[in-house]
N, C-alpha and C positions, 0 to 999 in steps of 0.2 A: 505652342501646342498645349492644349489643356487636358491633364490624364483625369480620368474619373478617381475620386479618392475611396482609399480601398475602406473598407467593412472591415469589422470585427463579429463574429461570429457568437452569440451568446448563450450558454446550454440552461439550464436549472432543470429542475424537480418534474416539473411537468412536461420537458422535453424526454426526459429521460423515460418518464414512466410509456409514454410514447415508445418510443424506441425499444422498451423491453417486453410492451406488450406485442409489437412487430416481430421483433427477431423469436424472443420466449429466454428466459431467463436461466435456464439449462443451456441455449445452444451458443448465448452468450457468453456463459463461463464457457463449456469447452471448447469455442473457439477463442478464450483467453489463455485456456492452459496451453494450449496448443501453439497460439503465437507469440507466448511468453519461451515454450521450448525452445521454437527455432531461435530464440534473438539470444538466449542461452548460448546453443549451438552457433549461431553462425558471429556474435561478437569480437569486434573486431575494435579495437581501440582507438586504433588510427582514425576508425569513421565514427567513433560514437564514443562521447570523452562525456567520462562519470564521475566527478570527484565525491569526495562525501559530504554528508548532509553538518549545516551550520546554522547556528541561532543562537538564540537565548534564554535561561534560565527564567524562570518567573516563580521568584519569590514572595510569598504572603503569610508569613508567620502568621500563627503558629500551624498555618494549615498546609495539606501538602502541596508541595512544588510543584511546577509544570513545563513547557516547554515552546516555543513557537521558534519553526525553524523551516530550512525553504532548501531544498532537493531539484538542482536543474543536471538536464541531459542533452549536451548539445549534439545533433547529428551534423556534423559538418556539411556545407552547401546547403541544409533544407531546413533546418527547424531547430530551435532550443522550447522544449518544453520544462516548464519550472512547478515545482508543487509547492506553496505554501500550508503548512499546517498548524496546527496548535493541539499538544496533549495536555490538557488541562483535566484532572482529578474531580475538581468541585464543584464543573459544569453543571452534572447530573442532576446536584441538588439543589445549586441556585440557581441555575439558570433554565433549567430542563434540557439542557443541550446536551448532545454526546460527547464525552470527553475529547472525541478526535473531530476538531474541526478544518476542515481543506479548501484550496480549492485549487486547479489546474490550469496556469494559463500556456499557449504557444504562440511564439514568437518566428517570422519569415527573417532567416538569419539574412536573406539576401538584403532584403531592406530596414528591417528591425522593425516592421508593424507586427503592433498585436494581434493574431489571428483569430483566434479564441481563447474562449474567457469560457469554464465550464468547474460545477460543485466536484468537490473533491473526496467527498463524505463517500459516497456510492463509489468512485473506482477505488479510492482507498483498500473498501472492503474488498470488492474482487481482486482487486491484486496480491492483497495479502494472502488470501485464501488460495487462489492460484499459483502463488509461489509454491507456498508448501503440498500443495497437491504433485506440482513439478517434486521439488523433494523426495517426497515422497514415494512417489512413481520409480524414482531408484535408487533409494535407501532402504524402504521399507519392504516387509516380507511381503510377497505378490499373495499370499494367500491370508492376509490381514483381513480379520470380519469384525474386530470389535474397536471403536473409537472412543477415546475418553478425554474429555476438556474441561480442564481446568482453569475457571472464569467465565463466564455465562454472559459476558458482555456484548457489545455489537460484532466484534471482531472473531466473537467462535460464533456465529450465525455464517459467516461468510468458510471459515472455516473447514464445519460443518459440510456446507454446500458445496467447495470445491472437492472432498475428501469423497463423497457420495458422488462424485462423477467419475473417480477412479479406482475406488476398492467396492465389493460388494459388503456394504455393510449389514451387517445382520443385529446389532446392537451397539447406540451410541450410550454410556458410560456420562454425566456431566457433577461436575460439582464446583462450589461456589461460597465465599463465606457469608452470603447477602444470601439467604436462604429464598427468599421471594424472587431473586433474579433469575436462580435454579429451576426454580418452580415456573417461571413466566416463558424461560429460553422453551420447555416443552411447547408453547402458543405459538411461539414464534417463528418455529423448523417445521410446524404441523404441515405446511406444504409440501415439504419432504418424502413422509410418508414414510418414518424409519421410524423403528422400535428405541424412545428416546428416554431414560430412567434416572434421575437426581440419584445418587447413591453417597454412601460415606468416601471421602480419599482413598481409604485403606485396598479397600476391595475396588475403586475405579484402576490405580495404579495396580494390583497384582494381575488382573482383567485383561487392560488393555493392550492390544497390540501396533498400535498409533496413538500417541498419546498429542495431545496439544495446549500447551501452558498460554494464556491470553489474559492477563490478570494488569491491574491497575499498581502491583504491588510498589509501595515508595523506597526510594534509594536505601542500600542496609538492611532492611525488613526482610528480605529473600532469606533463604528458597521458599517455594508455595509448593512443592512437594517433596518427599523424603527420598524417594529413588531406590529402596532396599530392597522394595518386593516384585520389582520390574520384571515382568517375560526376559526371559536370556536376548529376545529378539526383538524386543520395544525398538520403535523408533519415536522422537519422541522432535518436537517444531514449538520451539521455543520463542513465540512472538512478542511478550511482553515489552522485552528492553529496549528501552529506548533513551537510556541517556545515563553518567556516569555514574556506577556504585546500585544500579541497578542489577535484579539478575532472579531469576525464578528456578532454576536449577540448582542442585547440588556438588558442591566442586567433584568428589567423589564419583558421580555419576560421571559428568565430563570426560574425567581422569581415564575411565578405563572405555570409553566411547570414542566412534570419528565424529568430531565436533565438526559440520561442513556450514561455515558462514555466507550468506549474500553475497558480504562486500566486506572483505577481510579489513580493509584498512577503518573504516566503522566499529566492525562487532569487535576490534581490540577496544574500541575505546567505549563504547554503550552498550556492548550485547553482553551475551554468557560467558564468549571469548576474554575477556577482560578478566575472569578470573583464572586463564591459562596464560601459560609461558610461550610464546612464538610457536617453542617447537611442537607444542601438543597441538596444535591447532590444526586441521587436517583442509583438504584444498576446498577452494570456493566454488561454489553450485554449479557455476557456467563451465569448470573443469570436470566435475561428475558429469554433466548431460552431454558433455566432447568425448569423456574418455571413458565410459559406464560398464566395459568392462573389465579397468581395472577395481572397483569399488564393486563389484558383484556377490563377493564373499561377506563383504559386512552387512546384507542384507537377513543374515541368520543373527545380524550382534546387535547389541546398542551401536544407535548411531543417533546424532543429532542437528537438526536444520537449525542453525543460529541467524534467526530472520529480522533483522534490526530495521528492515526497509530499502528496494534499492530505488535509485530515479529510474534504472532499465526498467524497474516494471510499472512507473510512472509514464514511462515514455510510451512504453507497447500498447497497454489501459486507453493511455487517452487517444491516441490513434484510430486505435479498434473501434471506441466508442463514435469520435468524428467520422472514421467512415461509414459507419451505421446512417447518424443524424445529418449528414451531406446525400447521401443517397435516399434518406426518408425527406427529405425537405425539412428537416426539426432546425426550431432554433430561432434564433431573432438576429437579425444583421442590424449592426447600431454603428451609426459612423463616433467613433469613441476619441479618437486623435484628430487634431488640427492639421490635416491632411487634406489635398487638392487644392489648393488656391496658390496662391505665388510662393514656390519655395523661399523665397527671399523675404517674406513678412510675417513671418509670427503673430503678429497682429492683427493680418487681414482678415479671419475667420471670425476673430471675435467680433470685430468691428461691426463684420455683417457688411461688408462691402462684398461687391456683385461679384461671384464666382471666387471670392475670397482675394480679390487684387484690389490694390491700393486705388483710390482716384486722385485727381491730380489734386495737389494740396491750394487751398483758400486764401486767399491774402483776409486778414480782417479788414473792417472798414469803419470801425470805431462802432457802428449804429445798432 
């Protein structure tokens, strides 16, 4: 019996902008934020196994270091979805690329074909933004209007935009040490439609009452703000960290703050968490969004989202987005694997033999 050989699924750039002009790019995120809550809430280990994220260093004296590192989540019986990425610093300027390069593949655990193959750049940003909107949703004072970010790069555009789908914002706050980035973020949220002002540190930090750190800053060089002049009730979504001796927070801040990490066992070792002790370390997000009202009172204090990346909102992201581009028809099917021809030849596809099986072998004849 001959099975038809299966398809890999292929997304990019132009499938996607499809797909966001279908759905509309608001109802995308809040049905991100939304299905990012429940997997929060209904997380369950047993069925959905998350280790942390590994790679490698990428060293280029004397210029800053970077990182390429790959984040899987396997759902047991149905899928491993794996994100490959790379934070590279000096993208921007030699290559014109964004420092964070992705992409999302999934894998049918049943058989281990690759399902899809899709950019990882665009859900990157939703999910990170998404995260901390979740966060935030129950850390932060419900009657929060002003927003202030610190680093103006791709990663507070998403930000920005998940934070505007759950606080009424009446003033975004930005600042940036790349003044022209500050200046260019206003072009870039203009979709928005929120009252958006480049302003000094000083007065963004005493201002705001959601703060969000998104900075390129290099290992040692932290913090990228002071922390002194904070609202008694700042909550503040520390996205930078992302790898060790890293860290855009002030230990001080931390210290008298609920530090609530992603993925505990991570943000010990790359996030803010890394400059605390175990004990100070307060419980991970998926615990806040199960038990929110014990952590209710700390929505009058500093509190802080230590978002180092998890794969759960890798795995929720690309889901979402494949069910979008399955039900819109998006996408290109590319038979990618040496798949359907005689399981027993490896061979036979390349060959180009009929249906991928072997034909009966040729005696030579000298001629």
């Amino acid at each position: 019996m001959t099975h038809p050989a299966p398809r890999t699924l292929l997304l990019g750039p132009p499938d996607l902008r499809a797909l966001v002009e279908g759905v509309g790019l608001n109802v995308l995120m809040d049905e991100l934020i939304q299905a990012l809550t429940v997997a929060l809430r209904e997380l369950d280990e047993s069925v959905l196994q998350v280790p942390k994220r590994e790679g490698f260093q990428v060293v280029s004296e004397p210029r800053p270091s970077g990182v390429i590192g790959w984040m899987p989540a396997l759902r047991r019986g149905d899928s491993l979805t794996v994100r490959v990425a790379s934070s590279l610093p000096t993208n921007r300027g030699d290559a014109g690329l964004p420092t964070l390069v992705a992409t999302h593949s999934v894998y049918d655990v049943k058989t281990g074909h690759l399902a899809a193959v899709m950019d990882g750049v665009f859900a990157t940003a939703l999910r990170t933004g998404a995260a901390s909107a979740v966060a935030s949703r129950y850390l932060a004072s419900p009657d929060s209007r002003v927003l202030g970010l610190v680093g103006c790069g791709a990663q507070a555009v998403s930000q920005l935009h998940a934070l505007s789908r759950v606080f009424r914002l009446e003033q975004v706050l930005v600042h940036d040490i790349d003044a022209d980035a500050a200046r260019s973020f206003v072009r870039r949220v203009a979709f928005l439609g929120l009252d958006v002002r480049p302003t000094l540190l000083p007065d963004l930090e005493m201002r705001a009452d959601i703060l969000c750190t998104a900075t390129t800053v290099a290992p040692g060089a932290g913090p990228v703000i002071s922390g002194h002049a904070l609202q008694p009730h700042a909550h503040v979504n520390a996205v930078g960290a992302d790898q060790p001796g890293k860290a855009e927070l002030p230990l001080a801040l931390l210290r008298r703050s609920l530090v609530v990490p992603d993925f505990p066992a991570q943000a010990r070792l790359e996030g803010e968490c890394q400059q605390l002790h175990p004990d100070q370390i307060g419980p991970d997000l998926a615990t806040v969004v199960q038990q929110p009202e014990e952590f209710e009172g700390w929505r009058e204090r500093n509190t802080v989202f230590d978002s180092t990346g998890h794969a759960l909102e890798d795995h929720v992201v690309t889901r979402l987005l494949l069910e979008h581009a399955r039900r819109m028809g998006l996408g290109t099917l590319v038979a990618l694997e040496s798949l359907g021809g005689d399981p027993l030849d490896p061979y036979g596809l390349v060959r180009g033999d009929a249906d991928g099986r072997t034909e009966s072998p040729r005696r030579a004849t000298g001629t």
